[in-house]
C-alpha positions in Angstrom: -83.6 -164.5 70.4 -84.4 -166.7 73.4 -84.5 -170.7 72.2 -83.5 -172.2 75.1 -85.6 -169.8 77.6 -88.5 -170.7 75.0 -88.0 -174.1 75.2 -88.0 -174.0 78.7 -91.0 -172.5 78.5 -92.4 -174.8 76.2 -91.7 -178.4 78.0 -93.2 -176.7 81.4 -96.3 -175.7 79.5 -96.6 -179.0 78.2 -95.5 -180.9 81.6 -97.2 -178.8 84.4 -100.6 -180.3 84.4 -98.8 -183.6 85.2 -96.1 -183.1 87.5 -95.7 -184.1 91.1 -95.0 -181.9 93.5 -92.2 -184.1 94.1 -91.0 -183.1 90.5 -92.2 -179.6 91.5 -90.0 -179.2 93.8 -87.1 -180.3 92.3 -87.6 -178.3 88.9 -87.7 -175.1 91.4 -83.9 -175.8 91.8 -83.4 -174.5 88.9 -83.6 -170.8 90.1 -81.1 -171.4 92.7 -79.0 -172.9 90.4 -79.1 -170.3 87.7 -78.3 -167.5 90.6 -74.9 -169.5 90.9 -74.3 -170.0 87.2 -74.5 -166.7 86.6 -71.7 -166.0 89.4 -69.5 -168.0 88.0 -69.9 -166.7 84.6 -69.3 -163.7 86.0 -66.2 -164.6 87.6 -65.3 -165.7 83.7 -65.6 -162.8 82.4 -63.7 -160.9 85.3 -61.0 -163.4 84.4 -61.7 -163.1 80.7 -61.6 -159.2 80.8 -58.1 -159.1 82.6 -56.6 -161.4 80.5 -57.3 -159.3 77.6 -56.5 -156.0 79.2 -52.9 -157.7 80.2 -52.8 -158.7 76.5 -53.0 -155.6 75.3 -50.1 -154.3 77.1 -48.0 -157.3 76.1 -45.2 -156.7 73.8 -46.4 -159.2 71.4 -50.2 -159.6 72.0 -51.4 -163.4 71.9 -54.2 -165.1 73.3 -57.7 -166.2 72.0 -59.5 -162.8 71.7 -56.9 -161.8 69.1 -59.6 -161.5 66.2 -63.3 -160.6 66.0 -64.3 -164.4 65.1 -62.6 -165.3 68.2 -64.8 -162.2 70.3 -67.6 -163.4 67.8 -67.7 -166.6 69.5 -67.3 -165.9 73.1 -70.0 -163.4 73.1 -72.1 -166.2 71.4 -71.4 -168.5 74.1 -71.9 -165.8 76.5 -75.5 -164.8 75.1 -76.5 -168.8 75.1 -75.3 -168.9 78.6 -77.6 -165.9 79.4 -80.3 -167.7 77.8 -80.2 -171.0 80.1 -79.8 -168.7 82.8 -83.3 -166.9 82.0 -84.7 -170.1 81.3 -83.7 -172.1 84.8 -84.7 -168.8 86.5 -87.8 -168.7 84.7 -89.3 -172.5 85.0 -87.8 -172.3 88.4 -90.5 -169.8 89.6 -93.1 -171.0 87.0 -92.6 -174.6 89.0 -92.8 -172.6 92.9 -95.9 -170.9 91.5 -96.9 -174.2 90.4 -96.5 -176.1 93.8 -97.9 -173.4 96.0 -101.3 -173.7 93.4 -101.1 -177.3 94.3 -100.6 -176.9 97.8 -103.4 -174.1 98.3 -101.0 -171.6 99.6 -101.7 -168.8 97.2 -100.0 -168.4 93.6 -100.6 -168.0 90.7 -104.3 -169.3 89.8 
């Protein structure tokens, strides 16, 4: 399941015919942008990961990842995150493509 990706997908489909290349350029962004997301998500689950390794060893485990609603919902959130992610990638490139049609530098026809 892919809803945000897909609606991505979706609004540049229906938008593409119309944007600047001023608006081009700027939606291409995205790409770069989702390359850094995903580097700091994965510095949250590094962090995520030790905390419930040192839990674990804890006389008395606590913390949030205690009980499987609690895992439930982080890998929930984690799988939405991964969805944006695809998605900025995605209409990142789709926009380039886009812009280099525009500008008659080759892409996608």
């Amino acid at each position: 399941m892919t809803p945000i990706t897909d609606a991505f997908q979706t609004l540049f489909s229906s938008a593409k015919e119309n944007l600047s290349l001023e608006a081009l350029d700027t939606l291409t962004i995205l790409a770069e942008e989702a390359g850094n997301e995903a580097r700091r998500l994965s510095g949250v689950c590094s962090a995520l990961a030790c905390l419930v390794q040192n839990a674990e060893d804890a006389r008395a485990p606590s913390g949030s990842f205690q009980h499987p609603s609690s895992v439930f919902d982080l890998l929930c959130h984690l799988s939405v995150s991964l969805d944006a992610i695809s998605g900025m990638i995605e209409t990142g490139h789709l926009a380039e493509d886009r812009a280099r049609e525009l500008r008659g530098i080759g892409g996608a026809a």
